[in-house]
N, C-alpha and C positions, 0 to 999 in steps of 0.2 A: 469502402471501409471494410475491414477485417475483422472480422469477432470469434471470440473464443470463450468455449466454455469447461467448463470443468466442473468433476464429479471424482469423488474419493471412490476409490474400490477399496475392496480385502480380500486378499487370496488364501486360502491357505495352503500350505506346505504340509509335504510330507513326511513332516514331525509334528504334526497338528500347531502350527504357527502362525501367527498371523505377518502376514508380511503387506504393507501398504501402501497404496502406489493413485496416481491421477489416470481419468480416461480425459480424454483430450478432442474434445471437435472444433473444428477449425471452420471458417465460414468465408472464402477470400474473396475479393472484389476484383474476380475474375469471372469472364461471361463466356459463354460460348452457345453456337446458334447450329440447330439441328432440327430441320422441318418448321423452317420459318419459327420457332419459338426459343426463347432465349432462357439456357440454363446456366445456374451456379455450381461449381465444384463444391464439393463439402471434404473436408481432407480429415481424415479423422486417426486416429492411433491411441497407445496408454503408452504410461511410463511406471515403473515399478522401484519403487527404490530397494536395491540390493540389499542382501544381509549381510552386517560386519561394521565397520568403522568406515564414516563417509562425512567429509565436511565441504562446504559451497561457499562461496561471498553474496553478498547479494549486491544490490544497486539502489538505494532509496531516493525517491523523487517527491518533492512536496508542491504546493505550491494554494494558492489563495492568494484573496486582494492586496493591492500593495498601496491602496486609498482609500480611506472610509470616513464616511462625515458620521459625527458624534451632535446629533442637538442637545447643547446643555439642559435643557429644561426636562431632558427624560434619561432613563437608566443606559449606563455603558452598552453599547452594542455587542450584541453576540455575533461573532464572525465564525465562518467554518473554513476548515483546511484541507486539504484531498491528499494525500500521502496514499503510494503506491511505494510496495518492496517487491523487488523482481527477484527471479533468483540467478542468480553470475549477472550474464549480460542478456539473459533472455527475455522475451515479454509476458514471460511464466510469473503470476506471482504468488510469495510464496503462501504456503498451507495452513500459516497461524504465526501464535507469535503475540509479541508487546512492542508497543513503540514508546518511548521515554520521550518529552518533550522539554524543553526549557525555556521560558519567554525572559528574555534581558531588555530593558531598558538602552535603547541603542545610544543615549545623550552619553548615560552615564557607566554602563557597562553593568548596572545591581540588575541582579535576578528579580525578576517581579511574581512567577508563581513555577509551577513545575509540576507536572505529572507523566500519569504510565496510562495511554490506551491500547487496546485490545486490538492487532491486524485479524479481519476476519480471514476465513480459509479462501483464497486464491482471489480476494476483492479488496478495492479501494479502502482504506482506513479511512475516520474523518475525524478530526478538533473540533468542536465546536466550543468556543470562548469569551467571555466579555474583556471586554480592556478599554478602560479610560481611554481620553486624549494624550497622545505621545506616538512617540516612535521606536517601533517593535526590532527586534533582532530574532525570529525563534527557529531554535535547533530541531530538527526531530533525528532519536538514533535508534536505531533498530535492535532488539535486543535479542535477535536467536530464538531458532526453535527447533525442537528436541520432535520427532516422530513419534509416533503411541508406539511401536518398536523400537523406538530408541535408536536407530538405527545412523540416521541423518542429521548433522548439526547444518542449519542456518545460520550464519553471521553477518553484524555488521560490517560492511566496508567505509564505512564514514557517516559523516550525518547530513542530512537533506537540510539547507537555512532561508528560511521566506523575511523577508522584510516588510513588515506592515507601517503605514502612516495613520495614524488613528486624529482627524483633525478637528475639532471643536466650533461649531457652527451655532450662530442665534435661534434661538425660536422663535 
């Protein structure tokens, strides 16, 4: 397994500016063996986002249960959703940001609720939601993000759609 992690820097410039960028360690599940003992490579580097006018797509991925028992005799369940936004086609994700959500009624196509959560800085987003007995349609779309230099537009490239079956079970 491969893990990464990331850490904002701030450099300044030699116009006293702040210019803001990610440090990047990498962890791969690669071994290597040297006096009978077995090591890991650690790969690490930063990235600095340039000054001037700079825009990216991203890639958003969702995903959550696609079956969940509901017993009538107690309140709608609250499900959660794990939404990840990469940035282009990388496994970088991005630094902030909103994600717009819209749950529809898959029978009938009506919107049933809709909001805006917060992507943390380079981690998993999550839904958490109640919803009756029925079946879900929901969209998640990514809505950009602006760097504290302004430097960097995030965009969406489309929107991530999980399909829930939310089913009605006796008590």
């Amino acid at each position: 397994m491969t893990s990464v992690t990331y850490s904002l820097i701030a450099i300044i410039d030699n116009q006293n500016t702040f210019i803001y960028g990610d440090l990047l360690g990498i962890g791969a599940n690669v071994q290597y063996q040297y006096n009978g003992q077995t090591f890991y490579p650690v790969l690490s580097g930063f990235y600095v986002e340039p000054p001037g006018s700079y825009s990216t797509s991203t890639n958003i991925v969702a995903w959550g249960p696609s079956s969940v028992s509901a017993p009538e005799c107690l309140p709608p369940p609250t499900i959660t959703y794990d939404i990840n936004v990469y940035i282009d086609n990388s496994p970088l994700l991005v630094p902030g940001g909103t994600i717009t959500y819209y749950v529809y009624n898959e029978v009938n196509g009506q919107l049933v609720t809709s909001g805006t959560i917060n992507a943390p800085f380079h981690q998993t987003a999550q839904l958490s939601i109640s919803l009756s007995p029925g079946q879900y349609e929901i969209e998640f779309y990514y809505n950009g993000y602006t760097t504290q230099s302004g430097t960097i537009t995030f965009y969406s490239s489309g929107p991530a759609i999980v399909y829930t079956n939310v089913q009605a079970t006796p008590c």
